[in-house]
C-alpha positions in Angstrom: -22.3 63.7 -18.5 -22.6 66.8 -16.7 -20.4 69.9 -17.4 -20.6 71.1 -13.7 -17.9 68.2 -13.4 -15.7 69.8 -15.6 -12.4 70.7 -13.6 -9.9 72.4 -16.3 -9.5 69.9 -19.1 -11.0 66.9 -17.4 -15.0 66.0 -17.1 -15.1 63.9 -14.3 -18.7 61.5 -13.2 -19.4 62.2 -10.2 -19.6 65.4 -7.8 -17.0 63.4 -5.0 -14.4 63.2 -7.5 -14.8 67.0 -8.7 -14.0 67.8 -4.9 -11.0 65.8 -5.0 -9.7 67.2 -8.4 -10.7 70.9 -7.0 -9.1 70.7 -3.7 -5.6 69.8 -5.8 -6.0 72.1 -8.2 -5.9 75.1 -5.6 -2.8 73.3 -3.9 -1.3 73.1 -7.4 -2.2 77.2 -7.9 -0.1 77.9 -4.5 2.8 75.3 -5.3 3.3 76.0 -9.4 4.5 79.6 -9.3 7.6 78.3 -6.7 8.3 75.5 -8.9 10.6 77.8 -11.3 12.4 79.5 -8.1 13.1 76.2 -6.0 16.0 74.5 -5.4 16.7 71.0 -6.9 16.2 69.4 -3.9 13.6 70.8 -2.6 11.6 69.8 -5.8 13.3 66.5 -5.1 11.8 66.5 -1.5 8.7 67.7 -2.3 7.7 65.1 -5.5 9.1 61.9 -3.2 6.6 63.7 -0.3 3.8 64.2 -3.1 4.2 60.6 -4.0 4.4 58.9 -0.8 1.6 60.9 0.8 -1.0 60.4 -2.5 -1.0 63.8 -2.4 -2.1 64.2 -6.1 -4.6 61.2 -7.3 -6.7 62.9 -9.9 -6.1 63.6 -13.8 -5.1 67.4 -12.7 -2.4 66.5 -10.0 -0.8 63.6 -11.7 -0.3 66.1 -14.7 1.1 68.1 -12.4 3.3 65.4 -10.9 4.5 64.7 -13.7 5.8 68.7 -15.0 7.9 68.4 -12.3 9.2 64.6 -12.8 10.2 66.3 -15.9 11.9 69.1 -14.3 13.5 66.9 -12.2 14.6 64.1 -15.3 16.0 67.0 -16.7 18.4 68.8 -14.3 21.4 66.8 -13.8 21.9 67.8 -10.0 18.7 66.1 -9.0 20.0 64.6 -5.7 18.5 60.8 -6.6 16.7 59.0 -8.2 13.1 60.1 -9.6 10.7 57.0 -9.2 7.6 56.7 -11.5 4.6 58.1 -10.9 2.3 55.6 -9.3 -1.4 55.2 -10.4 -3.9 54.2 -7.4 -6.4 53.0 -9.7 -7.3 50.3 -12.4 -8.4 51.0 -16.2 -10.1 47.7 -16.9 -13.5 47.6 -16.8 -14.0 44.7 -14.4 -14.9 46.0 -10.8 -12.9 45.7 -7.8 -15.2 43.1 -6.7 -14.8 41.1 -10.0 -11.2 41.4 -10.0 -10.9 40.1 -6.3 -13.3 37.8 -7.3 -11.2 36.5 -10.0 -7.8 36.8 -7.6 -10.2 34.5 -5.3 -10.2 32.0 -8.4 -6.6 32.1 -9.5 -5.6 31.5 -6.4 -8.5 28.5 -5.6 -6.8 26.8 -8.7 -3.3 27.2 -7.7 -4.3 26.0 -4.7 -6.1 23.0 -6.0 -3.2 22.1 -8.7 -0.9 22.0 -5.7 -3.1 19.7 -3.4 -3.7 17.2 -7.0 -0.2 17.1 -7.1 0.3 16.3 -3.2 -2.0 13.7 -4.1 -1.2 12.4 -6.7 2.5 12.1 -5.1 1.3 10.3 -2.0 -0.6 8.1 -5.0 2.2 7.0 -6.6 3.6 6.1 -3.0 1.0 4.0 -1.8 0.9 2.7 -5.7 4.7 1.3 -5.3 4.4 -0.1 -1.9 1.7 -2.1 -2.8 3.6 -3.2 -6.0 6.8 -3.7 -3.8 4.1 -6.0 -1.4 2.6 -7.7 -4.0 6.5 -8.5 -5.0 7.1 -10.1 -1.6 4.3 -11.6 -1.5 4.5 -14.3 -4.5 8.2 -14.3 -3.5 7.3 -16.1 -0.7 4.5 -18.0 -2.2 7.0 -19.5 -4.6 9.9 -20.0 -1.8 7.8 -21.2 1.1 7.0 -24.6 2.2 3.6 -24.6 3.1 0.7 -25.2 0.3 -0.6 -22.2 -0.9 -3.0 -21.5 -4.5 0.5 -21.3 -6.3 1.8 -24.6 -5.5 -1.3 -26.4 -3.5 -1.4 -28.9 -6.5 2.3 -30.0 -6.2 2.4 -30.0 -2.4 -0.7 -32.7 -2.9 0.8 -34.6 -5.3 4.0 -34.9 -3.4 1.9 -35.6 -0.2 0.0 -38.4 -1.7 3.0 -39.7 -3.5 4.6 -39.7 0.1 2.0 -41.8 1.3 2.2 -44.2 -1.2 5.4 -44.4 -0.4 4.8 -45.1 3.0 2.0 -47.9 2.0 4.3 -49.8 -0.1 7.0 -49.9 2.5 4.7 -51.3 5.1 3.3 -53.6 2.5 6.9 -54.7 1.8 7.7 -55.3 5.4 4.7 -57.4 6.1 5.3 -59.5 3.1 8.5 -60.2 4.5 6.6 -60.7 8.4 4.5 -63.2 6.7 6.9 -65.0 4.3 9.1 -65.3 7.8 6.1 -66.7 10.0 5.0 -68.7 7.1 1.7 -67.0 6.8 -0.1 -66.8 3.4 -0.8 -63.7 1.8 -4.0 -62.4 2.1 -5.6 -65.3 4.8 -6.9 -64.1 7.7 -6.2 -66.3 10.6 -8.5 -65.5 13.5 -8.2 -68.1 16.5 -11.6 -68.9 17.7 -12.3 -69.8 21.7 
């Protein structure tokens, strides 16, 4: 690195963020010497203003921020209380495109984990009307009347039992025609012109 981007105690990497650094210092150089002479408020006023105007973001004014967070911690009459010292900028290595990138991902999977779940919900529905169908369904199959693959052999069996039925009744009753009229069983009498 270059020492031209030295600013006091701090070597900084590029020429944009010397500026920066510089142009605090010299407010830093006007406000310091006050700093022992204000008023507790004032100070008060004027660290809140700092902080919520970024006034300081470099190494240089965040030390300086944080002398008079000190000052401030210290002295008893400070009229509130003194919030930390926010930092506008990330130590990890990973860009800012990386770490959106990986934001972007995190919030893919939540998203995914919460549509599974939606489906897998409206799964399980479907899953137990079916079941509850499927229920109803041999219910009826069992309970009906009509011949169906569950009882199709019975209903046959009963059908053709019922017909035998019927057969021997008629048989019965033209035994006794026959026996009454005197006809033998089994002749045929056909009455030829």
């Amino acid at each position: 690195m270059n020492r031209e981007n030295q600013v006091k105690d701090f070597l900084f990497s590029n020429t944009q963020d010397v500026l920066m650094a510089q142009e605090e210092l010299e407010k830093i150089e006007k406000l310091e010497p006050k700093i022992g002479q204000a008023d507790i408020e004032l100070l008060y006023k004027l660290y809140n203003k700092s902080i919520e105007k970024r006034t300081f973001q470099t190494p240089i004014g965040l030390q300086f921020l944080l002398k008079v967070k000190k000052i401030l911690d210290t002295n008893p009459n400070t009229p509130g209380e003194v919030v930390p010292i926010p930092l506008y900028t990330t130590f990890d290595l990973t860009t800012r495109r990386e770490q959106e990138a990986i934001e972007k991902r995190q919030q893919f999977m939540v998203k995914k984990k919460q549509d599974n779940a939606k489906k897998l919900n409206i799964s399980i529905w479907i899953n137990v009307i079916l079941a509850l169908m499927v229920i109803a369904m041999f219910v009826i199959a069992t309970t009906g009347s009509n011949p169906n693959i569950l009882n199709y052999e019975n209903a046959l069996i009963n059908k053709y039992a019922e017909w035998e039925q019927e057969l021997r009744d008629r048989e019965l009753k033209v035994l006794e025609y026959e026996n009454m009229y005197g006809i033998e069983h089994g002749s045929v009498t056909s009455e030829e012109p």
